[in-house]
N, C-alpha and C positions, 0 to 999 in steps of 0.2 A: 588495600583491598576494597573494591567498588562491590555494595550487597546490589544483588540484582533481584529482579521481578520480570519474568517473562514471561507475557498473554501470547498464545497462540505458540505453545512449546513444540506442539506435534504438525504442524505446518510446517511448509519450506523453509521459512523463513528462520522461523525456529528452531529445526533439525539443525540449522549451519549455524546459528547465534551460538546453540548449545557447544558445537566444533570449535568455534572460534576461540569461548572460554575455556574448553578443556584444553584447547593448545597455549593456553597463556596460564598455567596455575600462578597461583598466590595473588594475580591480580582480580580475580570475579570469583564472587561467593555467591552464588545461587538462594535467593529465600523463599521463593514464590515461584510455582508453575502455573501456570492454567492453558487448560486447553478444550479441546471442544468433544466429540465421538468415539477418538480413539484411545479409548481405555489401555489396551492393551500395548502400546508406546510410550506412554505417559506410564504407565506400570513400570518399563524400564527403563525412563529417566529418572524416576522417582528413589528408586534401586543405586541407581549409579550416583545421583548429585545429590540423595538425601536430606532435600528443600523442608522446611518448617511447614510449610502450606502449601496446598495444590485445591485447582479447582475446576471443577469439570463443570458443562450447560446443565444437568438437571440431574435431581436429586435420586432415580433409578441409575444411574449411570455415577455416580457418588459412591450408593452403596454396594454395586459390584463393585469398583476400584477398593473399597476399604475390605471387601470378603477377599481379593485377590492378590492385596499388600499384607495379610492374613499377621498384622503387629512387624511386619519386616521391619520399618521404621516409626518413630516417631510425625511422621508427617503427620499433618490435622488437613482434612478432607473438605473442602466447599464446594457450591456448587452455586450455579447461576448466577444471574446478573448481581445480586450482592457478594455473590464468594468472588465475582472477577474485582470487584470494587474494592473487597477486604485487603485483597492479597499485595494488590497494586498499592494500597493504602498502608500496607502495616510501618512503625515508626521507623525502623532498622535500615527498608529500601532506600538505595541512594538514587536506583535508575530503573524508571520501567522501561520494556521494551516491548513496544508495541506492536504485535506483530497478527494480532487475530485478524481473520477475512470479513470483508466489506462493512455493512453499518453495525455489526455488532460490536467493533474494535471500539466506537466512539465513547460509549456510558463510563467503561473500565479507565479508558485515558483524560475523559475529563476529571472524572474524579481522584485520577493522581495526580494529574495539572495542580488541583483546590488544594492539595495537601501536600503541595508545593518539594514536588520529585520530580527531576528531570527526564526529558524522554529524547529513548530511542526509537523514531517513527518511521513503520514500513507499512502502517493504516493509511495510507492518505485520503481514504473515504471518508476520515473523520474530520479533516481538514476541506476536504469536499463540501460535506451537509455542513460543517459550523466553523470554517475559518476564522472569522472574525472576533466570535465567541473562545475558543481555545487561544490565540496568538490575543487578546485581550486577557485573557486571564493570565497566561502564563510570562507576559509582561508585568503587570499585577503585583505578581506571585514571583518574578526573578527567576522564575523554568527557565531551563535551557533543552530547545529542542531540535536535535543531531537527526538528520536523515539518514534513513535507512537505502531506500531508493537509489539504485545505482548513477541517475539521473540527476537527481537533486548534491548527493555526495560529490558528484561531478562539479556541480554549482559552489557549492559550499569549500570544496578545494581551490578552485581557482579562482573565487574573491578574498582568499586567508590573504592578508600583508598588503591587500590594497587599497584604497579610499573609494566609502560605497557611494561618494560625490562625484566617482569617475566612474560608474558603470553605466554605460550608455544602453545595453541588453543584455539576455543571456538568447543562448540558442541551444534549446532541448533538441537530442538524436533520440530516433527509435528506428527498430531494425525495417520497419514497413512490416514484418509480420511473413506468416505462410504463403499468403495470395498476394503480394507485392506487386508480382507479373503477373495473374491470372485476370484475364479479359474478364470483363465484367458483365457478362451474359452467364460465366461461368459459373459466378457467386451462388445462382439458385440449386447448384447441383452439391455447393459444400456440406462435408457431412460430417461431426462434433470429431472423429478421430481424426478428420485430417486438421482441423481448426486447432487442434491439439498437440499436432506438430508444431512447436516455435523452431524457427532454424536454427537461434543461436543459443538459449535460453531454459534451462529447464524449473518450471516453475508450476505452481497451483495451476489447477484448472480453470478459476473465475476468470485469473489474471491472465491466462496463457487466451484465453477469448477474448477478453479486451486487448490485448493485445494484436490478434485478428482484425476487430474491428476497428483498431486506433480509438474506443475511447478509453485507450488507457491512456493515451499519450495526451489526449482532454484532460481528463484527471488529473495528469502529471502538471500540466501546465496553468490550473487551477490553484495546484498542492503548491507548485514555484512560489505564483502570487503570493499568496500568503506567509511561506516562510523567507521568501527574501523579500517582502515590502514592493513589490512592483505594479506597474499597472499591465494588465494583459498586452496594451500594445508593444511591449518589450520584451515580449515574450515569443522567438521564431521558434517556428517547429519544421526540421528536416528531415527526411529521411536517412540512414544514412543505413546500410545492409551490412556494411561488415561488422556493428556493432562494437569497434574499436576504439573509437572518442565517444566518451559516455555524454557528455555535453560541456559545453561552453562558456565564456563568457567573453563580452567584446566590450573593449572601455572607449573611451572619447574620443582618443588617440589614434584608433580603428585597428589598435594591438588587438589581440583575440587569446586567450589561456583555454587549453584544454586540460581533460584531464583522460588516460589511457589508458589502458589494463583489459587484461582477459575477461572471461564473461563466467568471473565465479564470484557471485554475491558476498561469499567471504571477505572479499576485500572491502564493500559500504560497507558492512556490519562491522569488523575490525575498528573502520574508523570510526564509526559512532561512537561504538564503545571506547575508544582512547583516544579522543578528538584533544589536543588537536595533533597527537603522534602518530606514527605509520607505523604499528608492531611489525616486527620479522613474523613471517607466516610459513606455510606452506605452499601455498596457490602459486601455479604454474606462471610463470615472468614472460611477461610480454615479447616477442622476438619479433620486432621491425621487417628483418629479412623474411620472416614466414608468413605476415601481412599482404605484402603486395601492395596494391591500389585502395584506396582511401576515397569511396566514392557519396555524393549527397543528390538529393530530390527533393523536388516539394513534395507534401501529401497529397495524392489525389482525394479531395474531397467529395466529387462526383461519385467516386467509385465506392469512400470508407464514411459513409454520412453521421457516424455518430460522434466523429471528432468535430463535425462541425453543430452538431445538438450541445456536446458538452460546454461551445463556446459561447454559444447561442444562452445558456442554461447561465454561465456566469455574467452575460450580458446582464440579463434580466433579474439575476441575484438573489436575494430571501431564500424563502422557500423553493424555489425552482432546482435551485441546486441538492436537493435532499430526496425532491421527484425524481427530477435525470436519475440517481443512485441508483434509489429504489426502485424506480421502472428497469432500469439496466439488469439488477440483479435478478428481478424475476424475469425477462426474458433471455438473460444470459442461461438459467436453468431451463428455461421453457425450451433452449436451443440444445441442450443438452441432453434432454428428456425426448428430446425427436418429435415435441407437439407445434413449433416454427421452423421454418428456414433461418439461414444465417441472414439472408438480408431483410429478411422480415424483424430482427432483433432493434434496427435504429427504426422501423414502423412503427414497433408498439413502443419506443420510447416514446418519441416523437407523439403521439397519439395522445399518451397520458400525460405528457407536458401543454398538451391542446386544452385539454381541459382543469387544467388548474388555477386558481385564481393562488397570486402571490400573498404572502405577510412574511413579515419580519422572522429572523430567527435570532430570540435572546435568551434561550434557556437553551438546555438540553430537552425538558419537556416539548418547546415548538420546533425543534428536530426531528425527533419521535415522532411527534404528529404530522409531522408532513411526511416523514417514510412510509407511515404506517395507508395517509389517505393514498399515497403514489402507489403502494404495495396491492391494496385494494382496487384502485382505477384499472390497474394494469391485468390483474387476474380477471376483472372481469371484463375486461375488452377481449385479453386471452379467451374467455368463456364463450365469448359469441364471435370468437374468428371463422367469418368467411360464414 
């Protein structure tokens, strides 16, 4: 029996983590929920997997969940950035799963990194703003940390049994997104529900936009760095639309291993949690004959400019990497909120990385401070757009 901890319950990511262990009893014990707004989901996971601890962003949103759990259970109530740190932290946890959205995921998971719990990681924002900082510590510390990422699990599968002396690259897929084909005169006319169609993929809204934009697949290949030890130039990024081969890896040899499957996140999450076995699931089996053609591309960078910010952004390293985030995340909502265009989003990245001067990040404190100056830069460029 593995005790679990899972940040970000009421998210995607979370809704199917939660799936995966009700479909495997006796092996995950549930101790710790947290999650963010949605009281009332969290109310009825709380009900169903009757965790020790849960913990919601803020303390009016605390006290409704405890008037509306009205003694149902025993749970013990937290809230905010100490109740995500508790819960992650308590002694019993064998595995956090790290699943809350963008930079808020990082504080929770560094500090179950320190108190040396392994992680199930579907943040890679927090590998983003402090790679070196978290895969130092959790080397340290002896963490083991299993991606969530259907991309990375891609990676992680096809170097099991091989010598990491003979990896010569990996090669991340992404589907190219909604606007794949759409001319690129088109972009100024996109509007947040079509951006929110993924063709293959049904996921959160941040990610379903970075995705749009490709800097998710920036992201992604930032998040590689660091958990597989590579240098960016080993790192190819393809298009590939039928979202079939999740990603790659090519050895010396110029053999290539993929890794294949349908497009239900159940299956990374699965293996996170019981690395390095393949549980029997339910998720629909992949059938070759209903596939067809298996097709790739470059990315157009001219067209999707924020994968090429994100690359630009690990170039230059430090702090940079915590502005990219943070600038992203407020114009990913600014795009959402209808106050920019879609291709105005890598503008005001691009903009608040113009003005920032770099320093180190060796705490989780100069992470914070560089979200928080990117966070400010960016609202207020927002404030005097146009």
């Amino acid at each position: 029996m593995k005790n679990i901890c899972l940040l970000g319950s009421t998210g995607y990511i979370g809704i199917n983590a939660l799936k995966v262990i009700k479909g495997n009893p006796g092996r995950y014990n549930i101790i710790s929920l947290g999650a963010g707004e949605n009281v009332d989901l969290l109310l009825s996971q709380i009900k169903e997997f009757k965790p020790k601890h849960a913990a919601v962003i803020n303390n009016n949103l605390a006290e409704e969940l405890k008037k509306k759990l009205n003694n149902f259970t025993s749970t013990k109530i937290l809230w905010g950035n100490d109740g995500y740190a508790e819960i992650a932290t308590l002694p019993e946890i064998d595995l956090v799963i790290g699943a809350m959205s963008g930079f808020s995921g990082l504080a929770p998971i560094y500090s179950a990194i320190t108190a040396c719990k392994d992680i199930a990681l579907a943040n890679k924002e927090s590998l983003v703003v402090a790679g070196s900082l978290l895969m130092s510590e959790s080397k340290k510390r002896g963490v083991k940390i299993f991606p969530i990422d259907s991309e990375h699990s891609a990676i992680q599968q096809s170097i099991q049994g091989h010598n990491r002396e003979d990896l010569k690259k990996i090669i991340l897929t992404g589907s190219g997104g909604p606007f794949r084909n759409l001319p690129i005169d088109r972009l100024t006319m996109v509007k947040p529900e079509e951006a929110l169609k993924h063709p293959n993929w049904r996921m959160g809204m941040k990610i379903t936009i970075d995705s749009a934009t490709l800097m998710n697949k920036g992201l992604e290949a930032i998040e590689a760095k660091w958990l597989f030890n590579l240098e960016m130039d080993q790192i190819e990024i393809l298009i590939h639309p039928q979202s079939i081969i999740h990603s790659m890896v090519e050895y010396m040899d110029g053999s290539i291993m993929a890794q294949l499957s349908t497009t239900d996140m159940r299956i990374p999450i699965a293996y996170a949690l019981s690395y390095p076995r393949h549980l029997k699931g339910d998720t629909k089996p992949l059938n070759l004959l209903d596939v067809g053609n298996l097709s790739f591309e470059k990315p157009d960078k001219e067209k999707f400019k924020c994968l090429d910010l994100a690359l630009t952004a690990d170039k230059a390293g430090g702090s940079m990497m915590s502005v990219l985030n943070g600038a992203n995340e407020i114009a990913v909502n600014a795009f959402l909120q209808g106050k920019i265009g879609f291709i105005e989003i890598p503008e005001l990245i691009e903009r608040t990385m113009e003005n920032h001067e770099i320093f180190s990040i060796d705490s989780i404190d100069k992470a914070i401070e560089a979200d928080q100056w990117a966070r400010t830069r960016a609202k207020k460029i927002l404030n005097t757009w146009r």
